[in-house]
Structure formats: C-alpha cells, structure tokens
KOLNU-92821 format. One record per atom (N, C-alpha, C): atom name; y, z, x; residue number from 1. Coordinates in pm, whole numbers, plus 32768, in hexadecimal, padded with zeros to 4 digits. Atoms other than C-alpha are relative to their C-alpha. Layout:
N
{r 'CA',{Y,Z,X},NUM}
...
This chain:
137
{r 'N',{7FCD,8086,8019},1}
{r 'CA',{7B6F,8935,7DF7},1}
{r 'C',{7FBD,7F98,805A},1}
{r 'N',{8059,804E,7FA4},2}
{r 'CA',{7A7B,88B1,7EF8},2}
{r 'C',{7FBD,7F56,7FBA},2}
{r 'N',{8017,8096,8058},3}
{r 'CA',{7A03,87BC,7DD1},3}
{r 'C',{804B,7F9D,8004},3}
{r 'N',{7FBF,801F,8022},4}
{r 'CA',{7B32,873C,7DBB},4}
{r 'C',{802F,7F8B,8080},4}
{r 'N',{7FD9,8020,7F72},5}
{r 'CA',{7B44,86D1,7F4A},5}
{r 'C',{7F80,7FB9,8028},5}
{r 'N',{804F,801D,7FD5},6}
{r 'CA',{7A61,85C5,7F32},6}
{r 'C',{7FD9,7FC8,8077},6}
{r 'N',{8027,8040,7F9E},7}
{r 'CA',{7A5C,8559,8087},7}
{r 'C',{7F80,805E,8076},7}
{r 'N',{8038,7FC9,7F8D},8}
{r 'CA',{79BA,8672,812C},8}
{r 'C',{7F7C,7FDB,801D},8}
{r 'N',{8067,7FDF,7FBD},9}
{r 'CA',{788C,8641,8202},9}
{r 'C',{7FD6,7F8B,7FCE},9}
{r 'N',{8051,8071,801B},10}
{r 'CA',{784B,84E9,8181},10}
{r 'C',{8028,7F73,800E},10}
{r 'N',{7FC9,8069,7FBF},11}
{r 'CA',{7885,836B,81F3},11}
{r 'C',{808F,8014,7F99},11}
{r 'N',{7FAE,800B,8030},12}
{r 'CA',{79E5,8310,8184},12}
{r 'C',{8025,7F6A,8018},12}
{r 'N',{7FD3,806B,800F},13}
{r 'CA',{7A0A,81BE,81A4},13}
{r 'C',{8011,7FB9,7FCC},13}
{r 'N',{7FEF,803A,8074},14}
{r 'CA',{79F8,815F,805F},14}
{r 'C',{8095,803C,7FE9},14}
{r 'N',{7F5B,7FAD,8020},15}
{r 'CA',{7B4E,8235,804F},15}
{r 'C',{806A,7F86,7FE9},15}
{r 'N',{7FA6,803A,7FE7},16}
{r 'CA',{7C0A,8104,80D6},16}
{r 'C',{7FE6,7F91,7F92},16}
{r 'N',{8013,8054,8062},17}
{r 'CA',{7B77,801B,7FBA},17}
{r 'C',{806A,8047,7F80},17}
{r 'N',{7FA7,7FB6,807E},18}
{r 'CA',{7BFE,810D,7EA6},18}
{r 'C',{80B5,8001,8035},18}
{r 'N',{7F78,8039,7FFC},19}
{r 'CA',{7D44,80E2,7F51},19}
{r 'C',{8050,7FC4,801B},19}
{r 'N',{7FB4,8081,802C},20}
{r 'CA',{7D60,7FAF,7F63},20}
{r 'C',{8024,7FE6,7F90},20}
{r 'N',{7FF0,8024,8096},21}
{r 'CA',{7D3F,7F8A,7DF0},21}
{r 'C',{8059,807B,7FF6},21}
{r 'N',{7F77,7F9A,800C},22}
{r 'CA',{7E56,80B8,7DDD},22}
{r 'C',{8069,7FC8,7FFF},22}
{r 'N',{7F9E,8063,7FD9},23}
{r 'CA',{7F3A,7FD4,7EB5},23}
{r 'C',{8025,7F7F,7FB4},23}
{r 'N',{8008,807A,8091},24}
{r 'CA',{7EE8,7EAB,7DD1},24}
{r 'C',{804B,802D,7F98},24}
{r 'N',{7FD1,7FCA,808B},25}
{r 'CA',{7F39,7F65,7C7F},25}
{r 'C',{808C,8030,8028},25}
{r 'N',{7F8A,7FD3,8011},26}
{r 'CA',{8090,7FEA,7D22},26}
{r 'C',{8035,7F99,8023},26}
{r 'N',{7FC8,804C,7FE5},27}
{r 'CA',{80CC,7EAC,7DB2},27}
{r 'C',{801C,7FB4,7F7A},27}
{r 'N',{8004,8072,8079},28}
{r 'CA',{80AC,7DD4,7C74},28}
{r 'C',{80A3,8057,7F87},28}
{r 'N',{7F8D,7FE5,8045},29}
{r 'CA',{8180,7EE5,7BD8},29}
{r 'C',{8074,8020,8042},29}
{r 'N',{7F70,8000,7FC1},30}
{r 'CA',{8290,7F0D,7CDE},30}
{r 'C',{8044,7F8B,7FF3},30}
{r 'N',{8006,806C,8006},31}
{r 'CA',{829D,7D97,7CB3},31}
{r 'C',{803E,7FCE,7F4D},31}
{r 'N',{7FF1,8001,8072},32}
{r 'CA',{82A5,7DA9,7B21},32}
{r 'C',{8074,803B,7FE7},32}
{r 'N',{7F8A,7FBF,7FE2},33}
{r 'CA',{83BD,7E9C,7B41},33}
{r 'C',{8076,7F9D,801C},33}
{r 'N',{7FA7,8030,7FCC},34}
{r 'CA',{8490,7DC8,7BFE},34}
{r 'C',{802E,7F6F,7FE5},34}
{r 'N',{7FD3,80BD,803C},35}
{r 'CA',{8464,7C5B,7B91},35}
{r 'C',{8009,800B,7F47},35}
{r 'N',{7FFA,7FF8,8085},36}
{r 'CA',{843E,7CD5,79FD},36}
{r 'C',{7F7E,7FDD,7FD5},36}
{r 'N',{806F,8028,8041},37}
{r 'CA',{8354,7C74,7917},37}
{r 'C',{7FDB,7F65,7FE7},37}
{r 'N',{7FC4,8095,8024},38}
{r 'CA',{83B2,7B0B,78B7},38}
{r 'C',{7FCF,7FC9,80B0},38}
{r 'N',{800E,803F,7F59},39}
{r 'CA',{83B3,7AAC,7A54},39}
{r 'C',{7F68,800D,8000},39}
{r 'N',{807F,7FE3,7FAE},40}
{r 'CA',{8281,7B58,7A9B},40}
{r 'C',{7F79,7FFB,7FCA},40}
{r 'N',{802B,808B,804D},41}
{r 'CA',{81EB,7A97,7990},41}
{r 'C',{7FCB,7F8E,8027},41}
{r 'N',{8004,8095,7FCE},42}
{r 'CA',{8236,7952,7A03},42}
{r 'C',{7FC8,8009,80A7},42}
{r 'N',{8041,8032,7F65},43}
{r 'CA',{81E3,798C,7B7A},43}
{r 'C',{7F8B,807D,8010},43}
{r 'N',{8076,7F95,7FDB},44}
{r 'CA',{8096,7A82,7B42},44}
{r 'C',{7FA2,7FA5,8095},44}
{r 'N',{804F,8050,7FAE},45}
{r 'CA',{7FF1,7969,7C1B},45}
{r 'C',{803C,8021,80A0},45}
{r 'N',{7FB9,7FD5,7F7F},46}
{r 'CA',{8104,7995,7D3A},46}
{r 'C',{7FD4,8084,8028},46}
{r 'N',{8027,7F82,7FED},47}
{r 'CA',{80D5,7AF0,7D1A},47}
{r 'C',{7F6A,8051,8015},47}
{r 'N',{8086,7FD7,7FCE},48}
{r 'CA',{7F5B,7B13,7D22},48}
{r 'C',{7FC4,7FA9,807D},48}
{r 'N',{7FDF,802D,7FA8},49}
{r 'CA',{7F82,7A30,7E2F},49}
{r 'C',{8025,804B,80AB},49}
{r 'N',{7FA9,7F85,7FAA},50}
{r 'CA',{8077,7B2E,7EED},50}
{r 'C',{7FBC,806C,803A},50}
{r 'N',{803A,7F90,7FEC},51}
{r 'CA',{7FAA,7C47,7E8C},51}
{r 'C',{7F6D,7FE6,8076},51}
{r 'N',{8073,8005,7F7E},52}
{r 'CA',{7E6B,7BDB,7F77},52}
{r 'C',{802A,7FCF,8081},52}
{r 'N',{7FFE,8019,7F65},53}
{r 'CA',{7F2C,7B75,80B4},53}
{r 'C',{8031,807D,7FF2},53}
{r 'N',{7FA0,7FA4,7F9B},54}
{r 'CA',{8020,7C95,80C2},54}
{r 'C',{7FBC,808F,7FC4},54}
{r 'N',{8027,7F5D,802D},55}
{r 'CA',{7F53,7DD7,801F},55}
{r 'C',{7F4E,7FD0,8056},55}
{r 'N',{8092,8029,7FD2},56}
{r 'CA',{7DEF,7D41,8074},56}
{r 'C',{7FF8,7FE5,8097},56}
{r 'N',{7FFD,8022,7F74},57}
{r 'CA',{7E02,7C9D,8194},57}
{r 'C',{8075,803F,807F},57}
{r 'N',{7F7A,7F82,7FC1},58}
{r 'CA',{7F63,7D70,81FA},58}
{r 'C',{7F96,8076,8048},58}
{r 'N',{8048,7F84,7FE0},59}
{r 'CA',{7E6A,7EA4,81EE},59}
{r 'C',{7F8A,7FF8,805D},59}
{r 'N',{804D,8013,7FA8},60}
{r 'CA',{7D2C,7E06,8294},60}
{r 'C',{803A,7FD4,807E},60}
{r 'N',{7FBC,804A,7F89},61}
{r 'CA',{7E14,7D5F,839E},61}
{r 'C',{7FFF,8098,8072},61}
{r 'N',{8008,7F95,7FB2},62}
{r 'CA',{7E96,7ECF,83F8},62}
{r 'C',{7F9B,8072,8002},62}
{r 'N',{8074,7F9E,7FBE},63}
{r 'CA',{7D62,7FA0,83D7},63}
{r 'C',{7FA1,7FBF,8068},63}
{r 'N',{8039,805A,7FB7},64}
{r 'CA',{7C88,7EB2,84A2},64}
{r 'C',{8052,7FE6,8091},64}
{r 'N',{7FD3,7FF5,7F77},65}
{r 'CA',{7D6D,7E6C,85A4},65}
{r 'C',{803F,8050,806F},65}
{r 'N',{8037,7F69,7FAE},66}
{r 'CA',{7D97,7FAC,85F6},66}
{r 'C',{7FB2,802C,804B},66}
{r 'N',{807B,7FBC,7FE3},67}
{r 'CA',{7C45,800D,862A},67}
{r 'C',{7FCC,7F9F,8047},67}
{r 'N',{8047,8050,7F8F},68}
{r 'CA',{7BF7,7EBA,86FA},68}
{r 'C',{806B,7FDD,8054},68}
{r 'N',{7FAE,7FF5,7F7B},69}
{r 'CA',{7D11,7F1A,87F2},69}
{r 'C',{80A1,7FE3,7FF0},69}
{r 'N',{7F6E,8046,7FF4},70}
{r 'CA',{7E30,7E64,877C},70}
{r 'C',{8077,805B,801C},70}
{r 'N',{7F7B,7F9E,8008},71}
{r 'CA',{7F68,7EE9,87F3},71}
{r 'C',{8057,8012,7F67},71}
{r 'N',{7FE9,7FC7,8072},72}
{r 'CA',{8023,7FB1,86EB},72}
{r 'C',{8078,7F91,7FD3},72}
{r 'N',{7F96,8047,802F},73}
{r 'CA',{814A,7ECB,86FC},73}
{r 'C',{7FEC,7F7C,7FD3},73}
{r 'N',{8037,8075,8049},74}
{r 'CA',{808E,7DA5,866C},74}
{r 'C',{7FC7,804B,7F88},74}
{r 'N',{8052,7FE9,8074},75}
{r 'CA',{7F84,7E5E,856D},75}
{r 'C',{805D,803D,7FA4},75}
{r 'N',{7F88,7FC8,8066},76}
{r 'CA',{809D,7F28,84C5},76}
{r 'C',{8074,7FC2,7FE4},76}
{r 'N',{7F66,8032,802D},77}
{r 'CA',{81E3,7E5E,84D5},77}
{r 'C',{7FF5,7F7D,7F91},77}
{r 'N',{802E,8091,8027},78}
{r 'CA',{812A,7CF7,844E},78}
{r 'C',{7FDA,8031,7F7C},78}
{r 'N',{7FEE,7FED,8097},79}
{r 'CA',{80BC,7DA0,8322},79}
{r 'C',{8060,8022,7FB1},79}
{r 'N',{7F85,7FB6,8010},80}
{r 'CA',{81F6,7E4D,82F8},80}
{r 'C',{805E,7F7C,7FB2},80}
{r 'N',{7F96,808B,8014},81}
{r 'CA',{82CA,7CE2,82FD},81}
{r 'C',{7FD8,7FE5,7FBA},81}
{r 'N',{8031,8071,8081},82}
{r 'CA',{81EF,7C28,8237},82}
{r 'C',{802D,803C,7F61},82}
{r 'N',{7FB7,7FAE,8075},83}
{r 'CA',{8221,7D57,8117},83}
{r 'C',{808A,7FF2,8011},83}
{r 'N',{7F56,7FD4,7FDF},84}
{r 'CA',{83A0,7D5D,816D},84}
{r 'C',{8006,7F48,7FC8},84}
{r 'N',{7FED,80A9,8016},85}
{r 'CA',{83C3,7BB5,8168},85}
{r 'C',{7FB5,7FA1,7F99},85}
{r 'N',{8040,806F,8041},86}
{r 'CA',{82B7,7B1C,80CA},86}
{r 'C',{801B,7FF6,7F5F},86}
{r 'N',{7FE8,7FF5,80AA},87}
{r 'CA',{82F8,7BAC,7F36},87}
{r 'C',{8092,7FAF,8013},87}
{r 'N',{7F7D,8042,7FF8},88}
{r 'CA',{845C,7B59,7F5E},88}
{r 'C',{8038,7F69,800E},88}
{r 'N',{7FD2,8096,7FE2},89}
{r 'CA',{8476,79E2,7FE0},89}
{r 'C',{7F7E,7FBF,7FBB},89}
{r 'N',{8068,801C,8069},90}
{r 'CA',{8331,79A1,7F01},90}
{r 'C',{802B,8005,7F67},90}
{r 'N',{8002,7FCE,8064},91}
{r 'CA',{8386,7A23,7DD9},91}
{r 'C',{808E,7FD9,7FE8},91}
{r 'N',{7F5A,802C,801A},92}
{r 'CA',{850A,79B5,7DF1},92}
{r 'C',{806C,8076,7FFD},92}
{r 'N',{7FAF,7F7C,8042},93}
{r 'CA',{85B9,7AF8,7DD3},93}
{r 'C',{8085,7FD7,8028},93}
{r 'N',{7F7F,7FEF,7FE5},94}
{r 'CA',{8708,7B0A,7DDA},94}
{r 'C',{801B,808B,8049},94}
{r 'N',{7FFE,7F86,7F7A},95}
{r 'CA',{87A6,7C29,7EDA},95}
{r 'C',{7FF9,805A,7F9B},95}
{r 'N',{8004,7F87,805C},96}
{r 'CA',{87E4,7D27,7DAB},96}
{r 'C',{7F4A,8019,7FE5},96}
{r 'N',{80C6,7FF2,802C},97}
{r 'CA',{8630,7CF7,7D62},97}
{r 'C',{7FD2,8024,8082},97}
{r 'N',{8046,8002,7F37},98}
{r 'CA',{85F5,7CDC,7EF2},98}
{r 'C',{8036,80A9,7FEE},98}
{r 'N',{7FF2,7F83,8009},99}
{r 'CA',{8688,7E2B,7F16},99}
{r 'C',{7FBC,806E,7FB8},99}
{r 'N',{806A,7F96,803E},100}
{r 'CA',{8608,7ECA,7DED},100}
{r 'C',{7F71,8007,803B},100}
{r 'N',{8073,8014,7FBE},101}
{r 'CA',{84C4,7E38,7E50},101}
{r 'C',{7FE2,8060,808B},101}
{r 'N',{800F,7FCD,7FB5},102}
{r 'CA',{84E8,7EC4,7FA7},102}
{r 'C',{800D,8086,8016},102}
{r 'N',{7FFD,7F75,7FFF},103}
{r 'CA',{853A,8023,7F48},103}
{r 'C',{7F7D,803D,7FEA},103}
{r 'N',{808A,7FD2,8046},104}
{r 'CA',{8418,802C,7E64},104}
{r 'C',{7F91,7FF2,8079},104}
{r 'N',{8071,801B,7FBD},105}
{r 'CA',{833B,7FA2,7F56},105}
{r 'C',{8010,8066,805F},105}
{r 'N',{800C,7F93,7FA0},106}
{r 'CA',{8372,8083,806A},106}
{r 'C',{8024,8090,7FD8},106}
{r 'N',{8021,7F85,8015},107}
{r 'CA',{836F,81C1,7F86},107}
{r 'C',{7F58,8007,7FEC},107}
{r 'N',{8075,7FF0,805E},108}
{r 'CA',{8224,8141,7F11},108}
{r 'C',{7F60,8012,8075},108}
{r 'N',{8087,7FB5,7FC0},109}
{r 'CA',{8135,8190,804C},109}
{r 'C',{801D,8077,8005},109}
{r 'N',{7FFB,7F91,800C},110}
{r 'CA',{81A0,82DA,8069},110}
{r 'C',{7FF8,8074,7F86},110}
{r 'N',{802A,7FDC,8087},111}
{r 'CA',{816D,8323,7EF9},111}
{r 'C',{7F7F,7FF8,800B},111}
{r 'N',{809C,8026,7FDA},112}
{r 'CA',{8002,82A1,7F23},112}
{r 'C',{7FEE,8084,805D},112}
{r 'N',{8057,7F9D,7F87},113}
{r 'CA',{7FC5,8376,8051},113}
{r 'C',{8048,8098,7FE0},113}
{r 'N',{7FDB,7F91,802B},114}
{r 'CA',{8070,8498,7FB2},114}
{r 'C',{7F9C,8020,7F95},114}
{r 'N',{8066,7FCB,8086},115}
{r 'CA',{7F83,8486,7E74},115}
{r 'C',{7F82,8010,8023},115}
{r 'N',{8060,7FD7,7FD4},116}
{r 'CA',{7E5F,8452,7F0A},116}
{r 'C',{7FCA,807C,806E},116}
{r 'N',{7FF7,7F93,7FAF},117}
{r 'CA',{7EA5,854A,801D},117}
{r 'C',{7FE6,8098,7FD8},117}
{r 'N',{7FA0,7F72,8055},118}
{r 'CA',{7F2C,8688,7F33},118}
{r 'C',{7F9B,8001,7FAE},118}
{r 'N',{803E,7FE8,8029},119}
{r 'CA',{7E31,862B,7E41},119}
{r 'C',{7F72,7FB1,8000},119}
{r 'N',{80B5,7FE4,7FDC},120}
{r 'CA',{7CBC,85C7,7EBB},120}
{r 'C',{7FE9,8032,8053},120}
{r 'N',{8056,7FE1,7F6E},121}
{r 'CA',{7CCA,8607,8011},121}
{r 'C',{7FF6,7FA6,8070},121}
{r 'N',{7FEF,8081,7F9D},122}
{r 'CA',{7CFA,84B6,80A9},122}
{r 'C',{8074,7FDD,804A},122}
{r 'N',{7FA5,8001,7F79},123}
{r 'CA',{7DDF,84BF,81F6},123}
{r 'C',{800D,7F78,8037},123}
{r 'N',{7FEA,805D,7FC3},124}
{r 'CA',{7D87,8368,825E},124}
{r 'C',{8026,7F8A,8008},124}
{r 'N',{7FD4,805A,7FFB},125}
{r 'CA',{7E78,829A,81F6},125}
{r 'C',{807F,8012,803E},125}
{r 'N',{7F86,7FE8,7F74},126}
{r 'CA',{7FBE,831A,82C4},126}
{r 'C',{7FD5,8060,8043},126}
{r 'N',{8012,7F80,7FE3},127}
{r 'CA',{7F15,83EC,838D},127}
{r 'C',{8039,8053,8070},127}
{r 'N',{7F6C,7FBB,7FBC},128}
{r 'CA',{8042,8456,8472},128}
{r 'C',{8056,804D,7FA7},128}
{r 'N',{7F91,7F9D,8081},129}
{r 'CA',{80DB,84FA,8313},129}
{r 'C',{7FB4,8040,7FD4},129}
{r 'N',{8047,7FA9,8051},130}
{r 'CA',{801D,861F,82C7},130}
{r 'C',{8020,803D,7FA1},130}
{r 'N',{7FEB,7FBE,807B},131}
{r 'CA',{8020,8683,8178},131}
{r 'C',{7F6C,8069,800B},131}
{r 'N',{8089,7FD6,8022},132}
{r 'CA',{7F25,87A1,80E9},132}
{r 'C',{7FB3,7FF4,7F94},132}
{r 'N',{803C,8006,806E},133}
{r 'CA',{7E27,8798,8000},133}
{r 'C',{7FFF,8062,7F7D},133}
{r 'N',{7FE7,7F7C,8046},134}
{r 'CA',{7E5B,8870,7ED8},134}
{r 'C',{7FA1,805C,7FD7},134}
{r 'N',{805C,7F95,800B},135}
{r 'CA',{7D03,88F5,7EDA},135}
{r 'C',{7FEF,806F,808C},135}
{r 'N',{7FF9,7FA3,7F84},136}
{r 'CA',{7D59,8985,8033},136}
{r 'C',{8070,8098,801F},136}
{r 'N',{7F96,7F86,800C},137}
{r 'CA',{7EAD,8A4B,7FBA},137}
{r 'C',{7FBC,8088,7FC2},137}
C-alpha cells in the first residue's frame, strides 16, 4: 500500500496547499449546512469573504507562526477565535445556528486530519493526534 502513502521520501509542502482547499470545501459546506440554502445564497460574498480570513489566513497565521517562534498561545488560539467568532457575528446567526455552527466547526478539523491521516498518510495536520495509515495496518 506504499503507493497509496504518498508522502514518503518526498517534499511535502505542497500537502498544506491541498488542505487548505479541504478546509475551504468543508468550510463552505459546514456553513451551507447551517445558514440553508436561501441565506447562503444571499450572503455567498460574506461568506467567501469569511472563508479567506478564517480557513486561509486562520491556517497560514498558525502554520507560520509556529515555525517563526511564535508562542503557541498566540499562533493557535487567534486562529481558533476568529473560526469560533468571526462566521457567527458576520453572517448574523442566531444562537440555535451559532451553536450548530460551532459543533460542526470544531468536529470538522479532526475529520480532515482523520481522513487524510487513515487514508494517504498525511500526519501533519494535528500532529499531536496520531492516527495510522491504513497501508501500515
């Protein structure tokens, strides 16, 4: 299943491009989910808006400031809020949508880093939660 595990032995930094656009596509639909069809309609602009500070720039904020020192309690919590606050008082939700919203959203990195984990081979998006690869069972 070695095919299957494309990261071995070769740059990976294109990895984090492909999941950004992962994060994108679950964001737009954790988002679609929760405001309907009709809403998320009328505010696609808000929402593609949303989607490049808090998945784009959310994600470059905390990989980057990581790796140029930042303490953890800035590079991880600031992306964290902005996902947690910014859809919600943007987008108008009411607490019954905020909630849903917020469930979804914080099942939805660990889904990501479960799929890609279990099935290519790619560890490095939570990589304190080891999952295995299923060409390794």
């Amino acid at each position: 299943m070695q095919f299957f595990n494309i990261q071995s032995e070769q740059n990976t930094n294109w990895h984090f491009l492909v999941m950004i656009i992962a994060s994108l596509i679950l964001f737009f639909l954790v988002i679609r989910i929760v405001i309907g069809k009709k809403e998320f309609s009328m505010k696609i602009n808000s929402i593609f808006f949303l989607s490049i500070l808090v998945v784009i720039v959310g994600m470059l904020f905390g990989k980057y400031g990581a790796q140029t020192g930042l303490k953890w309690w800035i590079y991880y919590p600031l992306p964290l809020l902005m996902n947690v606050l910014l859809p919600p008082i943007v987008l108008k939700m009411k607490l019954i949508k905020t909630v849903f919203y917020l469930f979804l959203s914080f099942l939805s990195a660990p889904i990501i880093h479960a799929f890609f984990s279990f099935f290519i081979g790619w560890n490095e998006y939570m990589p304190f939660w080891n999952i295995p690869f299923i060409g390794d069972m």
